[in-house]
C-alpha positions as CSV (number, residue, x, y, z in Angstrom):
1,X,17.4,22.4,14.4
2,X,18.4,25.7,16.1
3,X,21.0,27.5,13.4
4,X,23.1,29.5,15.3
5,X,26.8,30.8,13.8
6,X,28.2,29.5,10.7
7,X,24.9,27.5,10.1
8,X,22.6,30.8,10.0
9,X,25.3,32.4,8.0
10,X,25.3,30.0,5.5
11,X,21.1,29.6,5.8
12,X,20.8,33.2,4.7
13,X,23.3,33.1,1.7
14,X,20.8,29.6,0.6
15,X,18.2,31.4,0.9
16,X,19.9,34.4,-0.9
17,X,20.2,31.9,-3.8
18,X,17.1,30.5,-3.7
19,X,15.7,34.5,-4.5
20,X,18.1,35.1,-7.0
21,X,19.9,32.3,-8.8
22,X,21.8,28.9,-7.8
23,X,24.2,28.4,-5.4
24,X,27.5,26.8,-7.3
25,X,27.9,23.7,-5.5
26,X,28.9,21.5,-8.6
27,X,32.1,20.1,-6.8
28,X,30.5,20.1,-3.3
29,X,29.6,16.8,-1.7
30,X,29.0,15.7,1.9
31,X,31.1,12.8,3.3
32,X,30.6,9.5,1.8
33,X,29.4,7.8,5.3
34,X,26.9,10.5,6.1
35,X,25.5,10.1,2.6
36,X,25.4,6.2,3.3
37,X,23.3,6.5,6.5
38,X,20.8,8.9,5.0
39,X,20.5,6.6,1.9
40,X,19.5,3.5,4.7
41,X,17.4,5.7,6.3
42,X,15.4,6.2,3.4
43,X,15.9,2.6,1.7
44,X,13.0,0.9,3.3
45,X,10.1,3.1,2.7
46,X,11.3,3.9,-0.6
47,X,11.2,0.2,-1.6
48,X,7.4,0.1,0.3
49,X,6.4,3.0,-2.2
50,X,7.6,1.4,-5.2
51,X,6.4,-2.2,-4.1
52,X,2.7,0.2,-3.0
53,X,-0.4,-1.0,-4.4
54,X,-0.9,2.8,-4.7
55,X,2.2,2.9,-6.8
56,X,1.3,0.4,-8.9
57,X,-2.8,1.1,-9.6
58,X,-0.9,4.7,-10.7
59,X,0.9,3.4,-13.3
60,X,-2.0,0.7,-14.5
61,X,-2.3,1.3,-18.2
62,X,-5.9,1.2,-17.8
63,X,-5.7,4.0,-15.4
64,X,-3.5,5.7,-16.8
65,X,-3.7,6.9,-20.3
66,X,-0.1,7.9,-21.8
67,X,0.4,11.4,-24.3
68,X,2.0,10.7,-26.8
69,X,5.8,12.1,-26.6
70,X,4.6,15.0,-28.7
71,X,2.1,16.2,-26.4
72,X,4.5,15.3,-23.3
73,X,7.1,18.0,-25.2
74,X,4.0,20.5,-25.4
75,X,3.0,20.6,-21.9
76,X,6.8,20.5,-20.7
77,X,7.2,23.5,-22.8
78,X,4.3,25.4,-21.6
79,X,4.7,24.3,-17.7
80,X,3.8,25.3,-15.3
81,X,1.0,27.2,-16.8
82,X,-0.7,24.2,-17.7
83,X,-2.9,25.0,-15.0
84,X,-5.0,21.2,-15.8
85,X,-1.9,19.3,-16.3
86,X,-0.3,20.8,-13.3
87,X,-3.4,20.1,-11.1
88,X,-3.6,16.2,-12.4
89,X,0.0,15.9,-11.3
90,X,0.0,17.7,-7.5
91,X,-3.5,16.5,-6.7
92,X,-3.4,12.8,-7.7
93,X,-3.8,10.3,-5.1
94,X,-0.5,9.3,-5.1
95,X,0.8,12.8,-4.7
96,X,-1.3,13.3,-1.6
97,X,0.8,10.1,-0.1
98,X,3.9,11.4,-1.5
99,X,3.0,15.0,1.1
100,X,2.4,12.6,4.1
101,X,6.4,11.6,3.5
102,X,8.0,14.5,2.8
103,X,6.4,16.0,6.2
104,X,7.1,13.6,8.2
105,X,10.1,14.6,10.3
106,X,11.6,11.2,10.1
107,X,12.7,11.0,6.8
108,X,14.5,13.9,5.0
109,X,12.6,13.9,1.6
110,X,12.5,17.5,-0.5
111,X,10.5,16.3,-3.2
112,X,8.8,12.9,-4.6
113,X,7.9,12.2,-8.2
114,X,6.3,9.3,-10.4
115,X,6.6,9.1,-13.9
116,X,5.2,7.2,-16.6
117,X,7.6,5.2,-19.0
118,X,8.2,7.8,-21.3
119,X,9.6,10.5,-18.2
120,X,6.4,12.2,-17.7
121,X,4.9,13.1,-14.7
122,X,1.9,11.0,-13.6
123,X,1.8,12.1,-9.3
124,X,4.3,14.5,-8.1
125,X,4.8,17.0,-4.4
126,X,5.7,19.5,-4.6
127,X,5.2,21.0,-8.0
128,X,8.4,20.2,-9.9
129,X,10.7,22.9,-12.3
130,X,9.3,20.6,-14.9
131,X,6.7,17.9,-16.1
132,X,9.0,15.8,-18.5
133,X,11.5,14.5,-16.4
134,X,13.4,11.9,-19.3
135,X,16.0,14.0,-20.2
136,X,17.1,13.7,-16.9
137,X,20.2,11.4,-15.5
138,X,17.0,10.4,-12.4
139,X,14.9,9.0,-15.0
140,X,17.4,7.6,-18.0
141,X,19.9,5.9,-15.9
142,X,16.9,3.6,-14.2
143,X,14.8,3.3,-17.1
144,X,17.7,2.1,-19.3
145,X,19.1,-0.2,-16.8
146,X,16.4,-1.3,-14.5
147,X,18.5,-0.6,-11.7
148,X,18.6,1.9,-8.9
149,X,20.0,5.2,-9.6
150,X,21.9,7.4,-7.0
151,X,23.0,11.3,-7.9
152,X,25.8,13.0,-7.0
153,X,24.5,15.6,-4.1
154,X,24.4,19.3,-5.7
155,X,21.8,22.6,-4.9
156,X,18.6,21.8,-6.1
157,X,17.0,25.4,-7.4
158,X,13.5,24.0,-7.4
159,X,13.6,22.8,-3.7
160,X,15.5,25.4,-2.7
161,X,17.9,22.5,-1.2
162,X,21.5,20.9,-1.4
163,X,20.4,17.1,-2.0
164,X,20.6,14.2,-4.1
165,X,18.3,11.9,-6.2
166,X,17.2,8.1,-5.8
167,X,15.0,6.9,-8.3
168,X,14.4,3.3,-8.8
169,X,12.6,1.5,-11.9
170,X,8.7,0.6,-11.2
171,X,7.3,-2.1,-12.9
172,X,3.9,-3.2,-13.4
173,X,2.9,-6.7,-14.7
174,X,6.9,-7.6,-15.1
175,X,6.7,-4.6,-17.7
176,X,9.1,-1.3,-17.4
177,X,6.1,1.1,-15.8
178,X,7.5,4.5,-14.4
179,X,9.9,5.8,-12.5
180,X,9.8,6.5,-8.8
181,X,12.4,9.5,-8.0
182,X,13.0,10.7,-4.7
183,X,15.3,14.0,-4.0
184,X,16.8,13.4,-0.5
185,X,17.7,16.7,1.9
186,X,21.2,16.7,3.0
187,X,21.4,20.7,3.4
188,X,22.1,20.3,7.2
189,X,24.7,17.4,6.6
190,X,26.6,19.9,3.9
191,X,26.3,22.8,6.6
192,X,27.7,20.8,9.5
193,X,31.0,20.0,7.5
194,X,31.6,23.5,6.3
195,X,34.4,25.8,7.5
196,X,34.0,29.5,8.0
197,X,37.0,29.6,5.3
198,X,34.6,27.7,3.1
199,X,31.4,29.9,3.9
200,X,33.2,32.8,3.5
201,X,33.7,31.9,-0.4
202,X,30.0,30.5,-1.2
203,X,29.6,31.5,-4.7
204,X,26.0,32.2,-6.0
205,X,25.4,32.7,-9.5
206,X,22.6,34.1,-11.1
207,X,20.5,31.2,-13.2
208,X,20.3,30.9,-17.0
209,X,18.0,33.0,-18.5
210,X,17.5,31.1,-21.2
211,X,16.1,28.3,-18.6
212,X,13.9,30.5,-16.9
213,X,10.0,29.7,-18.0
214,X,7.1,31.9,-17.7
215,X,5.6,32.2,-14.4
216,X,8.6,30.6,-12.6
């Protein structure tokens, strides 16, 4: 898409806040049938991946050997300089796959994850903020309920987009396996609805230090 007026205004403040902080969007959303069309755009391959022999043979337990929560808490802490741990994550097989979705033009994926069952990353594209991921509504709400979980739409620093999460429950063997979370791209859908009033008064504000990790 060409971004001509208000849309290349507003692309050059998001990329303003991508470079130094977050963009507050907390009580932004897009309209509640535009939201509905991108989630049934991206309903059926979603349910393919989780449903994916790939999928699943990630989350074997033979294949995949768990850290203990301990260890998980070490490496989150230390990420992403956990040069091994990050390279297991983005190169894994299933990563590679998650790459051939997120560039193709058809759907409007930012980012793809799999985690194991405690929240911690097993294949992931492209490198996430962080590697445990079950502190997070994404992964709690559909571990706890076994259900699919949809976010609220908000600026996503580590994309560098205004999206929102689906992650649904994996299960391997009829057991609780992983979770598969997808963050879906609705930055053009929140620019098309904006007005110049409402560009005009885009507030960016500078992260939290105290969140910022080495290297980031």
């Amino acid at each position: 898409m060409l971004l001509t007026g208000k849309l290349l205004y507003t692309a050059v403040l998001l990329m303003l806040a991508v470079n130094t902080g977050v963009a507050n969007t907390q009580n932004a959303s897009i309209a509640a049938d535009k939201k509905q069309q991108v989630i049934e755009i991206h309903r059926k391959v979603i349910t393919q991946l989780v449903q994916s022999a790939d999928v699943q043979q990630c989350l074997d337990r033979e294949q995949h050997k768990a850290d203990s929560l301990q260890t998980i808490l070490q490496i989150d802490q230390k990420w992403p300089t956990q040069v091994q741990y990050v390279h297991r994550v983005i190169e894994h097989p299933c990563a590679k796959l998650f790459k051939q979705y997120i560039q193709d033009p058809v759907y409007h994926f930012s980012e793809i994850m799999l985690t194991d069952d405690s929240g911690a990353l097993v294949a992931a594209y492209p490198r996430p903020s962080d590697y445990w991921q079950g502190d997070e509504q994404k992964f709690i709400q559909p571990a706890a309920t076994s259900k699919k979980y949809i976010s609220h739409e908000d600026w996503d620093a580590s994309t560098g987009t205004f999206s929102f999460f689906i992650s649904v429950p994996v299960f391997y063997s009829q057991h609780f396996a992983g979770v598969l979370i997808t963050g879906i791209n609705v930055t053009t859908e929140y620019l098309d609805q904006l007005s110049m009033q409402e560009l005009l008064i885009i507030d960016v504000k500078p992260e939290d230090e105290s969140n910022i990790k080495p290297d980031q």
